[in-house]
C-alpha positions as CSV (number, residue, x, y, z in Angstrom):
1,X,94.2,97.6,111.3
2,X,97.1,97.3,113.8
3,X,100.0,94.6,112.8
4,X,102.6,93.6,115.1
5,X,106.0,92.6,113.9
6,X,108.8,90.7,115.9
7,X,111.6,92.3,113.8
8,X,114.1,89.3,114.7
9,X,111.9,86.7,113.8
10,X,111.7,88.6,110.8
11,X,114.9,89.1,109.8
12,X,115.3,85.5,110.8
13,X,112.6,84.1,108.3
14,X,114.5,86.0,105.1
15,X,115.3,83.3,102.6
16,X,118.6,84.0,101.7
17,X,120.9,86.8,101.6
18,X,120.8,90.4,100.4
19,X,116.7,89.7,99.8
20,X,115.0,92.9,101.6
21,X,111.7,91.4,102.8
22,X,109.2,94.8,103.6
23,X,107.5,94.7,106.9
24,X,105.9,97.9,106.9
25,X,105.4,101.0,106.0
26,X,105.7,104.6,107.7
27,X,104.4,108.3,106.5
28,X,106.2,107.1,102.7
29,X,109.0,105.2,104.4
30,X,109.8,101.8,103.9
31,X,110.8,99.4,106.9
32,X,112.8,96.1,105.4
33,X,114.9,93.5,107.0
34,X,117.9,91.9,104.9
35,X,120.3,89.3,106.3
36,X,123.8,90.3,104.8
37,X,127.6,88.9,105.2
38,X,130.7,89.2,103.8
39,X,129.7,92.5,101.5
40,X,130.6,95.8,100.6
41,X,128.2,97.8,98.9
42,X,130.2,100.6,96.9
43,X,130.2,104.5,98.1
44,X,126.9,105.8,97.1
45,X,124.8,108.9,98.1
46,X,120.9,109.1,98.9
47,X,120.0,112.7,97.7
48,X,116.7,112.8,98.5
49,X,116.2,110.7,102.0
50,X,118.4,109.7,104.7
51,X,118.5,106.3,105.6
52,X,118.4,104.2,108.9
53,X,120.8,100.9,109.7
54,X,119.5,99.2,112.9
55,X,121.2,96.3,113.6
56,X,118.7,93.5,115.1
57,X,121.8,90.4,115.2
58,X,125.8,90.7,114.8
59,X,127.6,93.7,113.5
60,X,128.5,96.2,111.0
61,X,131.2,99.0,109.8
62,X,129.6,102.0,108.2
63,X,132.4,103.9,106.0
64,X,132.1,107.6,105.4
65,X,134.6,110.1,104.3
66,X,135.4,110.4,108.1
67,X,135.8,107.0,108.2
68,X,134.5,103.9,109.5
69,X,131.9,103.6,112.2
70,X,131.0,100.3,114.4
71,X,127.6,99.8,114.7
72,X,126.5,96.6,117.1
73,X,123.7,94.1,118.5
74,X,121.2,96.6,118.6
75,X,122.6,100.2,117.8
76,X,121.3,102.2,115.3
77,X,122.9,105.3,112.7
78,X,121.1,107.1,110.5
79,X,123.0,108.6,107.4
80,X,121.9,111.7,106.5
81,X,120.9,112.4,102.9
82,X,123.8,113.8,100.9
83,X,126.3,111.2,102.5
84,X,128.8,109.7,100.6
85,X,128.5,106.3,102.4
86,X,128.3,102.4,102.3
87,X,128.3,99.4,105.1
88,X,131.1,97.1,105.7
89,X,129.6,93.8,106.9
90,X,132.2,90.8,107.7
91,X,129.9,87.9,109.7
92,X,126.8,87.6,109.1
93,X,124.0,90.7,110.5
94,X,120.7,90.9,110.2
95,X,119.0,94.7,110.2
96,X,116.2,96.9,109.3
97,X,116.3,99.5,106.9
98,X,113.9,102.7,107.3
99,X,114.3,104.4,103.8
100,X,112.1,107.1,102.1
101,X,110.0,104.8,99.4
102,X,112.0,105.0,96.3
103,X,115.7,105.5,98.1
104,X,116.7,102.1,97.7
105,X,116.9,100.4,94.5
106,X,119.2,97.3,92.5
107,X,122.2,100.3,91.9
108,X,122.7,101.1,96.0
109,X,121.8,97.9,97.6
110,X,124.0,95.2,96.0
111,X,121.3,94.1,93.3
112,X,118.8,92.5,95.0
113,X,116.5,95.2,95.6
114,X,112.7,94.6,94.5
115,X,110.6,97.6,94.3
């Protein structure tokens, strides 16, 4: 069966912050939107996946050993597994996260995770 998702109203209808709501699913990937502000998430590494960032409303620093990188309204990055990474959010932003089922858990994502 086919199911559409408006990813903004989505994100929108998340109740409360840091809360990863699942919208779908892909080939073993999971597609989640999370409403986040004023939070960084320690340096952490995804061995076995990369991981997607798309930012659906506001703004976002990603901070690698290279440095930090703006992501805006819109943009996407994708971190590459093996990464030493986290995001840098000030005001509030609202994404999706496309993460190999398992990738994410309490320890990487600020502890409010749910398998």
């Amino acid at each position: 069966m086919l199911t559409k998702v408006n990813l903004l109203a989505a994100a929108n209808a998340v109740q409360g912050l840091y809360r990863y709501d699942k919208v779908g699913r892909l080939n073993g990937h999971v597609l989640s939107v999370v409403q986040v502000e004023n939070r960084t998430l320690d340096f952490h590494v995804h061995e076995q996946s990369d991981e997607l960032f798309m930012v659906l409303e506001g703004a976002f620093e990603l901070e690698t050993e290279d440095g930090l990188l703006p992501v805006a309204q819109g943009e996407m990055v994708i971190v590459p597994k093996g990464t030493l990474h986290r995001p840098v959010v000030g005001k509030l932003t609202k994404f999706l996260m496309v993460e190999l089922d398992g990738t994410l858990n309490q320890e990487n994502s600020g502890d409010q995770y749910e398998p």
